[in-house]
C-alpha positions in Angstrom: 26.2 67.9 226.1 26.7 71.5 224.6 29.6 70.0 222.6 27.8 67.5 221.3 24.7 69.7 220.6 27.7 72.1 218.7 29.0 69.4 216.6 25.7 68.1 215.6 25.1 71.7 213.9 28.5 71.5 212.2 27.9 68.2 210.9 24.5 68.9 210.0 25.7 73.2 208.4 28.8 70.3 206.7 25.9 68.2 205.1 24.2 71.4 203.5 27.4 72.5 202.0 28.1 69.2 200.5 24.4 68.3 199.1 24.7 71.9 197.7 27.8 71.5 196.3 26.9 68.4 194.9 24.0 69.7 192.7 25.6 72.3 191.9 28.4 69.6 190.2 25.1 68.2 188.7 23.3 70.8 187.2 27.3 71.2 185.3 27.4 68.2 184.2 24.0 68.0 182.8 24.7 71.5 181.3 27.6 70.0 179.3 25.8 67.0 178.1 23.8 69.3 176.1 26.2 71.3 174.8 28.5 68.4 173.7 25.5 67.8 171.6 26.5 70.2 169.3 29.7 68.9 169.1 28.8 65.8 168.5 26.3 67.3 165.3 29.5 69.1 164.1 31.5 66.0 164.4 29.5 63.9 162.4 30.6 66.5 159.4 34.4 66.3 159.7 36.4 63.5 157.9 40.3 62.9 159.1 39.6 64.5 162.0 42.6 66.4 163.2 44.5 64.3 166.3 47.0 66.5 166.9 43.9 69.3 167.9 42.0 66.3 169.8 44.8 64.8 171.8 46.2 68.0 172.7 43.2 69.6 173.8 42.4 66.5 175.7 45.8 66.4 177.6 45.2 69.8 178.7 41.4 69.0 179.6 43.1 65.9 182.1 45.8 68.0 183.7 43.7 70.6 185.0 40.2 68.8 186.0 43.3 66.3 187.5 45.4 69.1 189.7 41.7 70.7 190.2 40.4 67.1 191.9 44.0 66.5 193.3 43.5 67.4 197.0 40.2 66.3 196.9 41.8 62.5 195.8 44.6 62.8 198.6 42.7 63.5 201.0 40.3 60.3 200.6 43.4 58.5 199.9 44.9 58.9 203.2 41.2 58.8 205.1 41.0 55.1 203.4 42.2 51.9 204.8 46.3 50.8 204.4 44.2 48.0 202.4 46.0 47.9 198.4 42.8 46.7 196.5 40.7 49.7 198.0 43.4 52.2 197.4 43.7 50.6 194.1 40.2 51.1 193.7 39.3 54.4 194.8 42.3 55.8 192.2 40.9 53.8 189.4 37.3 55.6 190.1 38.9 59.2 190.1 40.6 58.5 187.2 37.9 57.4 185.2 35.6 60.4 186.4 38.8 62.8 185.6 38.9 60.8 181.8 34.7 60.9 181.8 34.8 64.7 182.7 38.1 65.5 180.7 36.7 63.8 177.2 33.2 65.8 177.4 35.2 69.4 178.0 37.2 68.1 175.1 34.1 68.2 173.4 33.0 71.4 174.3 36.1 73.3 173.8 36.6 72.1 170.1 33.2 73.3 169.2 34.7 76.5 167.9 37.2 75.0 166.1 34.9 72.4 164.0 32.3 75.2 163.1 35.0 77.3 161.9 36.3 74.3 160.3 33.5 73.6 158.7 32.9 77.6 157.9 36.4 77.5 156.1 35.8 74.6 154.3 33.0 75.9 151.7 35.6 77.9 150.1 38.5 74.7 150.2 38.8 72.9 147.4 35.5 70.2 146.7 36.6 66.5 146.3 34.4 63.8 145.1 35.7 60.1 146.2 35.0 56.5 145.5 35.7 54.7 148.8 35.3 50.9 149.7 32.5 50.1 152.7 34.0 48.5 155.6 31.4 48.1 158.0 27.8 49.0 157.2 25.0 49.0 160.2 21.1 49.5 159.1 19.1 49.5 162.2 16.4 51.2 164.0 18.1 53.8 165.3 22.0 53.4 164.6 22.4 53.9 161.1 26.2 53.9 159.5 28.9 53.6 157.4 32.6 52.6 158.7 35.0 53.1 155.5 38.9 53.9 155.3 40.1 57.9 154.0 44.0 58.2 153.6 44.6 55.2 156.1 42.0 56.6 158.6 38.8 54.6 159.4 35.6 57.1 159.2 32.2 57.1 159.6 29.0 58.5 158.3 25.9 58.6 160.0 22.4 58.4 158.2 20.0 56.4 156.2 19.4 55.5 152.6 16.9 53.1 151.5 19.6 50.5 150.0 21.0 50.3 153.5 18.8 47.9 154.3 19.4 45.5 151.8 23.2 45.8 151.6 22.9 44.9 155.5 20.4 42.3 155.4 22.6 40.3 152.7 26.2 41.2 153.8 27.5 42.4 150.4 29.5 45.4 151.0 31.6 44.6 148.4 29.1 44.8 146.0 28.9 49.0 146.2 30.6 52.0 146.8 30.5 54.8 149.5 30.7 57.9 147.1 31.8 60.9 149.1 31.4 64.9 148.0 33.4 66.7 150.6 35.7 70.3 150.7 39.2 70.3 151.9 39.7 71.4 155.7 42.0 72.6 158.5 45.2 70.2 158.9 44.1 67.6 156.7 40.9 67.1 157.6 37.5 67.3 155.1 34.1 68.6 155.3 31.4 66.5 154.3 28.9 67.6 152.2 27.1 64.7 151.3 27.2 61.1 150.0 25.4 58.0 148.0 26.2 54.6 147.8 26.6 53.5 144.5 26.6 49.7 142.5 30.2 48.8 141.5 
C-alpha cells in the first residue's frame, strides 16, 4: 500500500514537471511568433532573396532542434507498438514539428541580416524596372503582386486603387509593375517603392 501511495506521488511530482515544461515550450513558441513578425515586415522589402543565406541557415536551424528532440523521438519510438503505420506516423509528426519549429527560428535568426540588408542598401546603387504582372490578387485582406526579377518569381504586398479593376477584369497584360529599388547583399534588392503603370 505504501508503494503504491509512493508511486502515486511520483506520477503525480512527473505530471507537474511535464505540464510545466510544456508551458514553458508554449510561452516560446508564442514568443517567436511575434518576433518572426518582424521578419516577416523586413521580408516583404527584399527582392531575390538570397537562398544560399535561407537554406543554409535553415539546415542548421533542422540539425540542431533535430539532435535536440532526438532522444526525446527514440524514446517514443521504442515505447510505441512494432505496428509500421504508427511508427510511420509518429516520425512523420516529429518531423514536421522539427520543419514547423526549424522554419520560424529561420526567421528569427535572419532578422539581422535583412535589416542590415536593407541598411546597406540606401547607399547601393537605385534601379528603376519595368516588369510584367504574373499574378495579381485584390481582396479584402490579401493584397498582391506575383511578377518574375532575373528568373526569380517575387512578390509585393499592398494596395493601389487600380488593383481592383485590373483583378476584377483579368487583364494583367494590360499594365506594368514598375519597381524603384537599391542594389543589395548577394544579389538581392531593396524595395523602395512601386506603381503599376498602362502599357
Amino acid at each position: 500500500m505504501k508503494h503504491k501511495i509512493k508511486l502515486d506521488e511520483k506520477s503525480k511530482r512527473k505530471n507537474k514537471e511535464t505540464n510545466k515544461l510544456g508551458k514553458l515550450e508554449l510561452f516560446i513558441f508564442a514568443f517567436a511568433v511575434v518576433i518572426y513578425f518582424f521578419y516577416i515586415k523586413s521580408l516583404d522589402k527584399i527582392i531575390n532573396y538570397p537562398r544560399e543565406v535561407l537554406y543554409s541557415t535553415f539546415f542548421c536551424s533542422f540539425s540542431i532542434i533535430l539532435l535536440i528532440y532526438f532522444n526525446k523521438i527514440l524514446s517514443e519510438f521504442k515505447n510505441t507498438s512494432k505496428d509500421w503505420l504508427n511508427n510511420l506516423l509518429l516520425i512523420s509528426s516529429y518531423f514536421i514539428q522539427i520543419a514547423i519549429i526549424s522554419w520560424l527560428f529561420t526567421g528569427i535568426l535572419l532578422i539581422p541580416f535583412n535589416y542590415y540588408n536593407i541598411h546597406v542598401a540606401k547607399e547601393g546603387k537605385t534601379i528603376n524596372k519595368s516588369v510584367e504582372i504574373k499574378k495579381l490578387v485584390a481582396r479584402a485582406r490579401n493584397n498582391c503582386i506575383f511578377f518574375k526579377y532575373d528568373g526569380r518569381m517575387n512578390v509585393v504586398y499592398g494596395h493601389k486603387p487600380i488593383m481592383n479593376d485590373i483583378y476584377n477584369k483579368q487583364d494583367t497584360n494590360k499594365y506594368y509593375l514598375v519597381l524603384d529599388m537599391n542594389e543589395g547583399l548577394l544579389g538581392s534588392y531593396v524595395l523602395n517603392k512601386w506603381d503599376i503603370l498602362l502599357k
